[in-house]
TIMI-2910 file (N, C-alpha, C, CB; in pm, 1 decimal, decimal comma, always signed):
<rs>
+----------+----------+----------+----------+----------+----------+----------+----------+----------+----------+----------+----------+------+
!      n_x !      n_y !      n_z !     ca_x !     ca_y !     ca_z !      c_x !      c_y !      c_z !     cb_x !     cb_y !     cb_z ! resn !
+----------+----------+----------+----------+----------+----------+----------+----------+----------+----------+----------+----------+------+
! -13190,4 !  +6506,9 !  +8186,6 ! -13076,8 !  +6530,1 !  +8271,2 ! -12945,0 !  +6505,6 !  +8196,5 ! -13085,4 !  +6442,2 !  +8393,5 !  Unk !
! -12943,8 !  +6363,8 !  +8128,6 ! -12840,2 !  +6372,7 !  +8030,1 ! -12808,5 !  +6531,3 !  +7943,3 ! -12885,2 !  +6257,7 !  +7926,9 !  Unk !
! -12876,8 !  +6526,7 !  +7866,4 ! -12881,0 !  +6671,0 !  +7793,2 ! -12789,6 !  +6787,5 !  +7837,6 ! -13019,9 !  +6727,9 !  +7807,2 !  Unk !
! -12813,6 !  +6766,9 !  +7982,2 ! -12772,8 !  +6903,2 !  +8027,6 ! -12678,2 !  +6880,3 !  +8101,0 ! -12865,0 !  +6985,3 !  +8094,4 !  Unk !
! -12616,4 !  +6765,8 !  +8122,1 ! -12459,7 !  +6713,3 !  +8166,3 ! -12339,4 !  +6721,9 !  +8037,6 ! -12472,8 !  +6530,3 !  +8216,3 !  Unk !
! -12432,0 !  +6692,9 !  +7909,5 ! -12332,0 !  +6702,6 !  +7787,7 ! -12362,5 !  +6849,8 !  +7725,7 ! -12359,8 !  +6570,8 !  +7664,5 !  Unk !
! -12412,3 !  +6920,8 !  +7767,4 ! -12429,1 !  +7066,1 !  +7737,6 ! -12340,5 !  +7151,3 !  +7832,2 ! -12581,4 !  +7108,6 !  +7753,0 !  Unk !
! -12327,3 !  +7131,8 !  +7890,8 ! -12276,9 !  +7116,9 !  +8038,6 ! -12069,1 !  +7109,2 !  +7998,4 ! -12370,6 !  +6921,9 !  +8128,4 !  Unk !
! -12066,4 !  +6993,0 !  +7969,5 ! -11917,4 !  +6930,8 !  +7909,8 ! -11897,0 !  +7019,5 !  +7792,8 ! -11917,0 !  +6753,2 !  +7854,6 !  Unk !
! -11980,3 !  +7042,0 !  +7697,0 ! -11947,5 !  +7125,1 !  +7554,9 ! -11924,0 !  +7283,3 !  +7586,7 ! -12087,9 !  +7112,3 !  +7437,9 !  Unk !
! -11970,3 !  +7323,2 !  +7700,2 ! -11981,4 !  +7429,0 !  +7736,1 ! -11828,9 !  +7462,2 !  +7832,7 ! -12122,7 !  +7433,0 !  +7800,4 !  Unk !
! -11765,7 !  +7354,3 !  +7892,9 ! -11650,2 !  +7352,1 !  +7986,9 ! -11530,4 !  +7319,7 !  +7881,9 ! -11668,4 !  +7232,0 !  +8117,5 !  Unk !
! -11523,5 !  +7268,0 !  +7781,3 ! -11463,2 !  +7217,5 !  +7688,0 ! -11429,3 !  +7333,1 !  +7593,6 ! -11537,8 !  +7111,6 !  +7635,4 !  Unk !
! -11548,5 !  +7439,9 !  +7538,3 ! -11537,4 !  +7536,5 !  +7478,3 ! -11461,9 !  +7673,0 !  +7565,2 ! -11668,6 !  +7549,5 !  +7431,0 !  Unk !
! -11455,1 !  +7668,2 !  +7686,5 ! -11380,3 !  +7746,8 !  +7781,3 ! -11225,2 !  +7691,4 !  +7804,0 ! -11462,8 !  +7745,6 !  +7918,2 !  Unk !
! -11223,9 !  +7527,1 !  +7810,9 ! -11080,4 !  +7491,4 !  +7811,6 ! -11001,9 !  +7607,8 !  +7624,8 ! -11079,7 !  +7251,7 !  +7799,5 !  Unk !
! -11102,6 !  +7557,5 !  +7550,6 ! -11014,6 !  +7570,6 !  +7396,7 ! -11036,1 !  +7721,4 !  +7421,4 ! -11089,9 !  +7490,0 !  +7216,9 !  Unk !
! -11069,9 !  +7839,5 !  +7468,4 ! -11073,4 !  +7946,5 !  +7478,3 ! -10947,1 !  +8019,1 !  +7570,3 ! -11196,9 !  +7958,7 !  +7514,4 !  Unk !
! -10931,4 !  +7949,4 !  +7666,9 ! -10836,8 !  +7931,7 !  +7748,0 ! -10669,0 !  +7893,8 !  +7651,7 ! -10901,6 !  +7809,8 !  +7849,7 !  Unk !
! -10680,8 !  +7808,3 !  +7631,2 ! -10572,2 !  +7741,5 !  +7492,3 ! -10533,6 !  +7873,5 !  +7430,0 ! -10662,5 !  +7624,0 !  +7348,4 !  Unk !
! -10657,3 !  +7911,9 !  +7337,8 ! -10590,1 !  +8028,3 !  +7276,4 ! -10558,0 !  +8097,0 !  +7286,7 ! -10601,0 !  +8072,8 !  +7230,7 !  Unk !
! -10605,8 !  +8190,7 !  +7430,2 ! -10481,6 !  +8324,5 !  +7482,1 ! -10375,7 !  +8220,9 !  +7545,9 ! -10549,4 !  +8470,7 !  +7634,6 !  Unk !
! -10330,8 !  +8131,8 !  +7564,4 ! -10164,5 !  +8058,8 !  +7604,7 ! -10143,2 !  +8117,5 !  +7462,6 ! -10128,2 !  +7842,9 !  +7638,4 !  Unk !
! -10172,4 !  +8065,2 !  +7355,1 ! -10105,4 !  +7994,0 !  +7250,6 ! -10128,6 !  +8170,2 !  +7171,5 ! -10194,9 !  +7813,3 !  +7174,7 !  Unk !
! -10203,3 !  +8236,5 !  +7187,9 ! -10133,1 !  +8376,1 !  +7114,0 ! -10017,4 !  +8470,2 !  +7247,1 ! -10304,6 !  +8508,7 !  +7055,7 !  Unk !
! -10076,1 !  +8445,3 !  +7318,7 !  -9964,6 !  +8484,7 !  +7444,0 !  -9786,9 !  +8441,8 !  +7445,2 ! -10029,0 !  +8401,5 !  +7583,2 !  Unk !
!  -9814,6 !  +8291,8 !  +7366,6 !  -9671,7 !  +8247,7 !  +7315,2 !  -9593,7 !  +8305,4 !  +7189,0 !  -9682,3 !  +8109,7 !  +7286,3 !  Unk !
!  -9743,5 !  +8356,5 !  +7093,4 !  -9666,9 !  +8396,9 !  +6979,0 !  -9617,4 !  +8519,7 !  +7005,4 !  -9738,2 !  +8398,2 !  +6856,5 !  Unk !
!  -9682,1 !  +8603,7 !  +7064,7 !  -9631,1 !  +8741,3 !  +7142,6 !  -9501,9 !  +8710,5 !  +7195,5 !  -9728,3 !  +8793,1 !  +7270,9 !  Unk !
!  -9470,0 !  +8599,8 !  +7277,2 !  -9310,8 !  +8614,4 !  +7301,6 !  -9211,5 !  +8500,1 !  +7221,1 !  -9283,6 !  +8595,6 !  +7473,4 !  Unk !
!  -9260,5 !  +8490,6 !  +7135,1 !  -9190,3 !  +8395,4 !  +7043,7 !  -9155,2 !  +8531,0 !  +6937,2 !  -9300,8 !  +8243,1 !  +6974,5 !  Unk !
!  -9215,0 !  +8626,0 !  +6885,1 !  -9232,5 !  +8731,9 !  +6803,4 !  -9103,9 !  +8794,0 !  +6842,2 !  -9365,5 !  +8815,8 !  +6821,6 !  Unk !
!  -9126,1 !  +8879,8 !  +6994,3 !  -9022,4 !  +8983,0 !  +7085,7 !  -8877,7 !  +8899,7 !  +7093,0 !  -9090,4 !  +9014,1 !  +7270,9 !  Unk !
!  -8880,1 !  +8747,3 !  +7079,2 !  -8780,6 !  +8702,0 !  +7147,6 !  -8670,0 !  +8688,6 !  +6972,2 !  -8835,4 !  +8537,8 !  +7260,0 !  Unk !
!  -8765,1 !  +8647,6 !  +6847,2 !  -8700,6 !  +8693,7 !  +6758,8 !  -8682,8 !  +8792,4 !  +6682,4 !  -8703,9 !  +8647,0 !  +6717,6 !  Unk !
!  -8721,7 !  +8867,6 !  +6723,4 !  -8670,9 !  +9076,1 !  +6686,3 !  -8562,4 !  +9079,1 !  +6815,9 !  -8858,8 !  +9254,7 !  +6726,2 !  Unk !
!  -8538,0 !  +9042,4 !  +6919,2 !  -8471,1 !  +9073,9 !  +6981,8 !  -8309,4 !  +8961,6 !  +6932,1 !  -8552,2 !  +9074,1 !  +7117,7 !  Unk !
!  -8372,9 !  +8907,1 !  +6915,6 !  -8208,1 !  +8794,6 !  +6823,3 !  -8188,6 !  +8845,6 !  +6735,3 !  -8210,1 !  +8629,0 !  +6756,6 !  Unk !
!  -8290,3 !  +8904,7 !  +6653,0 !  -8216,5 !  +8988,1 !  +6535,0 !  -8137,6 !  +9105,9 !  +6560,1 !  -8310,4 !  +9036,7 !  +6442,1 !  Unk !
!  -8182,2 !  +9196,7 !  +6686,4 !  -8138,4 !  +9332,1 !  +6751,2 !  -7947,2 !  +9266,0 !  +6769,7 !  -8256,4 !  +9377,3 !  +6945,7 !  Unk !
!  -7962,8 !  +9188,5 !  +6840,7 !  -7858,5 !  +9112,4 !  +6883,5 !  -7764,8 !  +9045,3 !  +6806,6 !  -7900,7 !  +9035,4 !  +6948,6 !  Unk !
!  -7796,9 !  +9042,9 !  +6680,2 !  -7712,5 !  +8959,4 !  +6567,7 !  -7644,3 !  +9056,3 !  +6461,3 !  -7816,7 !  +8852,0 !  +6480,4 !  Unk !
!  -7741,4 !  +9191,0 !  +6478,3 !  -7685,5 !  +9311,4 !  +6370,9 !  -7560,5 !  +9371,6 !  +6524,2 !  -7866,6 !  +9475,4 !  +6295,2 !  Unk !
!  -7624,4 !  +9376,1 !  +6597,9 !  -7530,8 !  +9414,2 !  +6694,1 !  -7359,8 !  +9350,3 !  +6730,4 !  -7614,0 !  +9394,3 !  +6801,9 !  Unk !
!  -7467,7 !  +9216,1 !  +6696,6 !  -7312,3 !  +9165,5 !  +6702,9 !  -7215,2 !  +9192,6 !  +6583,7 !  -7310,6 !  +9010,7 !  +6717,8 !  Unk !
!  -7235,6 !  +9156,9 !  +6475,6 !  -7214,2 !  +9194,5 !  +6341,9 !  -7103,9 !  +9291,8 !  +6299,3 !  -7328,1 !  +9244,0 !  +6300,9 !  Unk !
!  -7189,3 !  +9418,2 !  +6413,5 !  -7092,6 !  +9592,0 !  +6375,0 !  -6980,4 !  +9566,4 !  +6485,5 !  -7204,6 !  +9792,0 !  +6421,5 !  Unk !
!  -7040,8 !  +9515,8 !  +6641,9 !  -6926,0 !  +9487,9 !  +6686,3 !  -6774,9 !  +9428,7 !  +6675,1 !  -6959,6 !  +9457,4 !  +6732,5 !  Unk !
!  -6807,2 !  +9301,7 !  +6590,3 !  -6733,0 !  +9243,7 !  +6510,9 !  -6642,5 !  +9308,8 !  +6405,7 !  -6805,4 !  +9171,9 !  +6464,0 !  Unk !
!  -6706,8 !  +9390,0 !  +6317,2 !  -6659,2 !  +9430,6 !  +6217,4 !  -6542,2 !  +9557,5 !  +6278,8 !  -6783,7 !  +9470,1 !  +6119,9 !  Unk !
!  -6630,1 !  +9635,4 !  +6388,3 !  -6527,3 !  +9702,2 !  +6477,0 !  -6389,8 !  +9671,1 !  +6480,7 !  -6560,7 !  +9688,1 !  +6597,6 !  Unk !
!  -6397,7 !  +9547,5 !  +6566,0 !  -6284,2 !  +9471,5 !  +6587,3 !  -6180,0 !  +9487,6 !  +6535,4 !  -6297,1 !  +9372,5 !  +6570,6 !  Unk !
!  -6243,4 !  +9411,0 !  +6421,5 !  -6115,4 !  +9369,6 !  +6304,0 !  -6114,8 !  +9538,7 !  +6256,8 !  -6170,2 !  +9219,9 !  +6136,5 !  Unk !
!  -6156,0 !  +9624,5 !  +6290,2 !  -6135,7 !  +9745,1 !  +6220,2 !  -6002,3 !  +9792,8 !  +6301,1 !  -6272,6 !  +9851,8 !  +6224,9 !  Unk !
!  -5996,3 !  +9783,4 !  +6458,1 !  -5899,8 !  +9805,4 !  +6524,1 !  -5791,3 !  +9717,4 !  +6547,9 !  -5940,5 !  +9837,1 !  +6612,0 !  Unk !
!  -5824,8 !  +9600,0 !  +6519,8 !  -5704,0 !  +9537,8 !  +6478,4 !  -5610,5 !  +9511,4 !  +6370,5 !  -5718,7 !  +9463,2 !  +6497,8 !  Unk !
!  -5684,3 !  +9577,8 !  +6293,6 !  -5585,3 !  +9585,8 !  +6192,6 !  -5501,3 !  +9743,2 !  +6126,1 !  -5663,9 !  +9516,3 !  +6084,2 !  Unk !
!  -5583,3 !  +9845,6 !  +6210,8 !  -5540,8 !  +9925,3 !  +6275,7 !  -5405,1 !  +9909,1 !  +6378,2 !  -5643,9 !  +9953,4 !  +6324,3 !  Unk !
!  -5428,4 !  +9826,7 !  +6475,4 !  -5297,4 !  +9810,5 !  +6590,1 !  -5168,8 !  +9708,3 !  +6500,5 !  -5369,3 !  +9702,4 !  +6769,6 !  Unk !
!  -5217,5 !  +9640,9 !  +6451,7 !  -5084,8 !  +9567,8 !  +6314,7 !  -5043,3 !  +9696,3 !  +6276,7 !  -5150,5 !  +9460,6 !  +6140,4 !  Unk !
!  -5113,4 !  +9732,3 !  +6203,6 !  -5042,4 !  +9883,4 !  +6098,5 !  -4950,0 !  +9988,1 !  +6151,1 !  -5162,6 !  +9991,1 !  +6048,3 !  Unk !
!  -4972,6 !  +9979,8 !  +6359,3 !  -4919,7 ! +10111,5 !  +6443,2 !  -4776,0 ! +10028,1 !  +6447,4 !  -5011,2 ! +10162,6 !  +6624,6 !  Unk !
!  -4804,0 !  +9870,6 !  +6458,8 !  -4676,3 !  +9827,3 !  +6518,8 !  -4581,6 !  +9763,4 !  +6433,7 !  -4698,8 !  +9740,8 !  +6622,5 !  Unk !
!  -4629,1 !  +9776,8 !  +6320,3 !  -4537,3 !  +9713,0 !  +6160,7 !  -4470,2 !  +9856,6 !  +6229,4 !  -4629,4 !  +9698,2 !  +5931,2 !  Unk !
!  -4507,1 !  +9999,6 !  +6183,1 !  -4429,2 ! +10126,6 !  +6170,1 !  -4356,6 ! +10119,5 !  +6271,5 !  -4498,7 ! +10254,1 !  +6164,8 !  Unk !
!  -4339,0 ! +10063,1 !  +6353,0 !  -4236,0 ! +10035,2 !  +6499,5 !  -4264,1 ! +10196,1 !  +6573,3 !  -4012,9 ! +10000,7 !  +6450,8 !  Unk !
!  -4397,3 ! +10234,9 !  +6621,4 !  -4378,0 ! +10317,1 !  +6713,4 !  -4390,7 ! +10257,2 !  +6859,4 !  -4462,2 ! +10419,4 !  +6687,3 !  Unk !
!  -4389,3 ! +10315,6 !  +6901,1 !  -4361,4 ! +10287,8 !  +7066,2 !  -4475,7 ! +10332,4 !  +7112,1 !  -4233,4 ! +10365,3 !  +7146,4 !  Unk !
!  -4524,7 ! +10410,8 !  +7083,6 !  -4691,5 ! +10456,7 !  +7176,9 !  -4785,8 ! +10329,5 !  +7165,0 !  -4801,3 ! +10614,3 !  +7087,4 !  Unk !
!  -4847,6 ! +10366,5 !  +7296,6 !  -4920,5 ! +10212,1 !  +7324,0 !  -5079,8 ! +10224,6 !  +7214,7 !  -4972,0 ! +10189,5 !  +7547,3 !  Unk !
!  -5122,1 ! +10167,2 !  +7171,5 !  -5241,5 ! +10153,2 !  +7057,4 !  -5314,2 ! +10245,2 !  +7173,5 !  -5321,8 !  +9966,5 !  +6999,6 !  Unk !
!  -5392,2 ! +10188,7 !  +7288,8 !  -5492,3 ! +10279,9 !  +7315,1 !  -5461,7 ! +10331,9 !  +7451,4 !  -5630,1 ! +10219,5 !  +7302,8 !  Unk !
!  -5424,7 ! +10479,0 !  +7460,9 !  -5369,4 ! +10528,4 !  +7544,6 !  -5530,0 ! +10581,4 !  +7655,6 !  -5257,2 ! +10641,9 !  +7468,9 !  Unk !
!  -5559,7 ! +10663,6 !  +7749,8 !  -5661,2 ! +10691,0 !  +7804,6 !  -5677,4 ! +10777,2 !  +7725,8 !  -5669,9 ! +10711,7 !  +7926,7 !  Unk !
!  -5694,2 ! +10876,9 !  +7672,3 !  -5777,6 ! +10950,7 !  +7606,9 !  -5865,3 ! +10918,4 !  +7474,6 !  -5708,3 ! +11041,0 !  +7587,9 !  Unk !
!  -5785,2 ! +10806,7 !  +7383,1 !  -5828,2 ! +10751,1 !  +7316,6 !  -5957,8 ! +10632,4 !  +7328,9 !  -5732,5 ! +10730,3 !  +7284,5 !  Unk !
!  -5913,5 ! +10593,2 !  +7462,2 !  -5997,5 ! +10505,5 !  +7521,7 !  -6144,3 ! +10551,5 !  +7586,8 !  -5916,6 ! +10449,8 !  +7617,9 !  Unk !
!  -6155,7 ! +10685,7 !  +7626,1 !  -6233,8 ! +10746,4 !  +7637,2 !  -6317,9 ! +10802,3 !  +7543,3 !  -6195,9 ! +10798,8 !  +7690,0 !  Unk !
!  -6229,7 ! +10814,0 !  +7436,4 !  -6344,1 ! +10858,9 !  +7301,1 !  -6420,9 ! +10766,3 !  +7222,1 !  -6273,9 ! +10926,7 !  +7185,2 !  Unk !
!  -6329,3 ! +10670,5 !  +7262,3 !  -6387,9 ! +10505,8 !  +7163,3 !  -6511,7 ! +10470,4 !  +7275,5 !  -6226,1 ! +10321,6 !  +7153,2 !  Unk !
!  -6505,6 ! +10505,9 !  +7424,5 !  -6604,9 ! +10508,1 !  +7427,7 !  -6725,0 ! +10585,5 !  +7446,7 !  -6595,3 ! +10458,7 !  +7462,6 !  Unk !
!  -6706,9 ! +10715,9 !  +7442,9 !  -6806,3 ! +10836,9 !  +7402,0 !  -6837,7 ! +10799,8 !  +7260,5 !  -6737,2 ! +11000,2 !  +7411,6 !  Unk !
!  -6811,0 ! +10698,4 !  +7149,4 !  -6837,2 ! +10726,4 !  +6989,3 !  -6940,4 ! +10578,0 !  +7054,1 !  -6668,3 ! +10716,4 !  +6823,8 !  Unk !
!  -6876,4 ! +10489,9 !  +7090,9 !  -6981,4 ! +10380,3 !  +7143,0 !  -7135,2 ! +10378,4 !  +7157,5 !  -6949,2 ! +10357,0 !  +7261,8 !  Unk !
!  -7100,0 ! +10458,2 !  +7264,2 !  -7224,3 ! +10587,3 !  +7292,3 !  -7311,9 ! +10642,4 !  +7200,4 !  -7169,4 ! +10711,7 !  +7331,9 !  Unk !
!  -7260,8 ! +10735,4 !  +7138,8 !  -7345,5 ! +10794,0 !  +7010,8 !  -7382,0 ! +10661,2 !  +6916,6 !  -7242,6 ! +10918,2 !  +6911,1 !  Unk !
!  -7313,3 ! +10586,8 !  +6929,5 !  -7362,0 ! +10482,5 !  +6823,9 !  -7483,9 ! +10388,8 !  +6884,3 !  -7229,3 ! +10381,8 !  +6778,8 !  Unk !
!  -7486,0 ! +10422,8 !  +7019,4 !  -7613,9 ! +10375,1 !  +7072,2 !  -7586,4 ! +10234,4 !  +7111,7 !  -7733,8 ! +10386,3 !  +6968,3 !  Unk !
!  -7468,4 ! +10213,2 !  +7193,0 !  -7453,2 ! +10100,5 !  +7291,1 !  -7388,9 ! +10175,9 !  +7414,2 !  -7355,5 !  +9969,9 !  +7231,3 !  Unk !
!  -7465,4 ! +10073,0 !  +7505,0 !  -7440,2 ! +10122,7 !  +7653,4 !  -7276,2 ! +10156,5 !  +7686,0 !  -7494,8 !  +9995,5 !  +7762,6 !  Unk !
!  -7226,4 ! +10230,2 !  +7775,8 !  -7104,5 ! +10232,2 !  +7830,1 !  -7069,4 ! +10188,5 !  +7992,5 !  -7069,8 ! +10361,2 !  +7804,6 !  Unk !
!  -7213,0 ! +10193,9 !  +8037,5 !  -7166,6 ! +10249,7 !  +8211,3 !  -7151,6 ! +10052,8 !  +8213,4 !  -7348,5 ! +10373,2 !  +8366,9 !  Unk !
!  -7124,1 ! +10041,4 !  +8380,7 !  -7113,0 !  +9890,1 !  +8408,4 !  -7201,0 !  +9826,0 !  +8450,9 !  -7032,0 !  +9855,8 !  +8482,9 !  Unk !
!  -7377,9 !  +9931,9 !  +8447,3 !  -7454,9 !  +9827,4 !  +8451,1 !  -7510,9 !  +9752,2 !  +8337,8 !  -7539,1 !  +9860,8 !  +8515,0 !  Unk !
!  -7489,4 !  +9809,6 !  +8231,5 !  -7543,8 !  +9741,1 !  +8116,0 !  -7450,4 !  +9773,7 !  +7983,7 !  -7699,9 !  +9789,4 !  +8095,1 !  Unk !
!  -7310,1 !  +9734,9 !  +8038,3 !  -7234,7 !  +9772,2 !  +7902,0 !  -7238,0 !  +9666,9 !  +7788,6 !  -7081,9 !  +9797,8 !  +7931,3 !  Unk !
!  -7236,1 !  +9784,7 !  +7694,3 !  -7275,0 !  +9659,8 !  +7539,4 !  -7367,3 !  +9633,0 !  +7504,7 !  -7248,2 !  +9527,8 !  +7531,2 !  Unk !
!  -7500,8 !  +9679,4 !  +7519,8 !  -7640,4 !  +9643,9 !  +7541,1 !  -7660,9 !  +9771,2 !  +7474,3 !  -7706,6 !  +9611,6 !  +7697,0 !  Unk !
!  -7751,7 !  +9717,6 !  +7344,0 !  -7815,4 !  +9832,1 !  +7287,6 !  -7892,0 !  +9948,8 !  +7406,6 !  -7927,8 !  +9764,6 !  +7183,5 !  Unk !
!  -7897,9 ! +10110,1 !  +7371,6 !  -7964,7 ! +10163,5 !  +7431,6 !  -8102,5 ! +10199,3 !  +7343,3 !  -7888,2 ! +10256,9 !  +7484,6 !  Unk !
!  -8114,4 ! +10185,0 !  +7250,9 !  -8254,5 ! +10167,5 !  +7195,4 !  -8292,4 ! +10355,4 !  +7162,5 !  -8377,7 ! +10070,6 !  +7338,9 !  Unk !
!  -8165,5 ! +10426,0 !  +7148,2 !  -8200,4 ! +10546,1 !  +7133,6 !  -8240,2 ! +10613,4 !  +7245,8 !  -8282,9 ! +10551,8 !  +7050,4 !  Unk !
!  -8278,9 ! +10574,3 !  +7379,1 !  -8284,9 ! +10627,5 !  +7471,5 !  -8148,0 ! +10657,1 !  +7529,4 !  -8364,3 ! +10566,0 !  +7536,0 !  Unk !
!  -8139,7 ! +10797,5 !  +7601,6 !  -8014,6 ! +10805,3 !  +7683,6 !  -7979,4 ! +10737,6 !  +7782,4 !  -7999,5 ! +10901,5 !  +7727,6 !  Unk !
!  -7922,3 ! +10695,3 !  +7881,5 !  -7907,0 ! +10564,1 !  +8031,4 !  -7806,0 ! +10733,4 !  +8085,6 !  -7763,6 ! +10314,6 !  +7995,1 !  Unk !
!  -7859,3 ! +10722,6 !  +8232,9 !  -7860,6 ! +10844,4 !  +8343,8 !  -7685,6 ! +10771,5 !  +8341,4 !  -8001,3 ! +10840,0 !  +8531,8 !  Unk !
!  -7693,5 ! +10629,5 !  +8404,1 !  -7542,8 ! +10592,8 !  +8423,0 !  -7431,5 ! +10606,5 !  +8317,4 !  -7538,3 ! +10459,5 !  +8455,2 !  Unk !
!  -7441,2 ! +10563,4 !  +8191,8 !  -7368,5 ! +10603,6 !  +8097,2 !  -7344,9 ! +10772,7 !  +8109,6 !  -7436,0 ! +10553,2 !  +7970,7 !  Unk !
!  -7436,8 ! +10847,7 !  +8090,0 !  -7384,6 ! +10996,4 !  +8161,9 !  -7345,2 ! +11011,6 !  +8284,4 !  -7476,0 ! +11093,4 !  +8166,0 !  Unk !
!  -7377,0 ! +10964,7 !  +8392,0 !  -7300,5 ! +11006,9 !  +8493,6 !  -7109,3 ! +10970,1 !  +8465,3 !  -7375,3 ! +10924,9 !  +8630,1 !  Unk !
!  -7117,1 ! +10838,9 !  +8412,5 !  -6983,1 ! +10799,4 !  +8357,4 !  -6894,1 ! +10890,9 !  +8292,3 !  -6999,4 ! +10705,3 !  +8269,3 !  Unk !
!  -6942,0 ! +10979,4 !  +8201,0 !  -6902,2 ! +11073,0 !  +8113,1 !  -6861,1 ! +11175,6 !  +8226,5 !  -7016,1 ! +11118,0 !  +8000,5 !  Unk !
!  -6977,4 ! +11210,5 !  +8268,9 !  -6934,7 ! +11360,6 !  +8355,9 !  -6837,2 ! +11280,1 !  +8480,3 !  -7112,7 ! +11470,8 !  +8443,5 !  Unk !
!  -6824,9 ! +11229,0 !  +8544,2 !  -6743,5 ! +11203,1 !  +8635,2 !  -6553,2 ! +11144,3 !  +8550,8 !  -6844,0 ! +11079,2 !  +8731,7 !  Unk !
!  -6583,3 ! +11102,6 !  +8458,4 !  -6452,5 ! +11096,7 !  +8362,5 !  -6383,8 ! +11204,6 !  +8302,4 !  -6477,7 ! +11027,4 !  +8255,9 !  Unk !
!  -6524,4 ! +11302,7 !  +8291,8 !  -6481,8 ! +11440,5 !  +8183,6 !  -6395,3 ! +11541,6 !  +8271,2 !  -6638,4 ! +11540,5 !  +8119,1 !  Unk !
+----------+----------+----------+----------+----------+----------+----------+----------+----------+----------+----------+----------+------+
</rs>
């Protein structure tokens, strides 16, 4: 009877550690996604950044020359964000700034056509 109480335990024990290991590859699966997605997010940030300072030093350069037109008027503002776009970040307001992953977003176009 012993025998088969500790056969019994080795057998419930080998199901706990079986159990363990889909947690523990189930974690590496989102430990994996969660750092490709910080990386998605860090090149992203990166170009955004570099943007920036691309247009700001752009808007110094408009206003050293002392013109009077405002840096980003609406039409301009509309193309910066149609180029956004092609560059494959969201525009519309449910998910602006958010990579689109090469897929098109219906709202970012509806945005366009109702602006255009």
């Amino acid at each position: 009877m012993r025998d088969r109480n500790f056969l019994d335990s080795i057998m419930e024990f080998e199901q706990q550690l079986e159990t363990l290991q889909q947690q523990f590859n189930e974690l590496k699966k989102f430990v994996a996604h969660m750092v490709e997605e910080h990386q998605s997010l860090q090149t992203e940030n990166f170009h955004l950044r570099r943007r920036l300072e691309e247009l700001s030093k752009a808007a110094e350069g408009t206003s050293e020359q002392g013109e009077k037109k405002s840096y980003l008027d609406i039409g301009e503002g509309y193309d910066n964000l149609a180029r956004l776009y092609q560059e494959g970040f969201h525009v519309c307001n449910v998910h602006f700034g958010s990579s689109r992953k090469g897929e098109d977003c219906l709202f970012c176009l509806s945005f366009f056509n109702k602006n255009g």
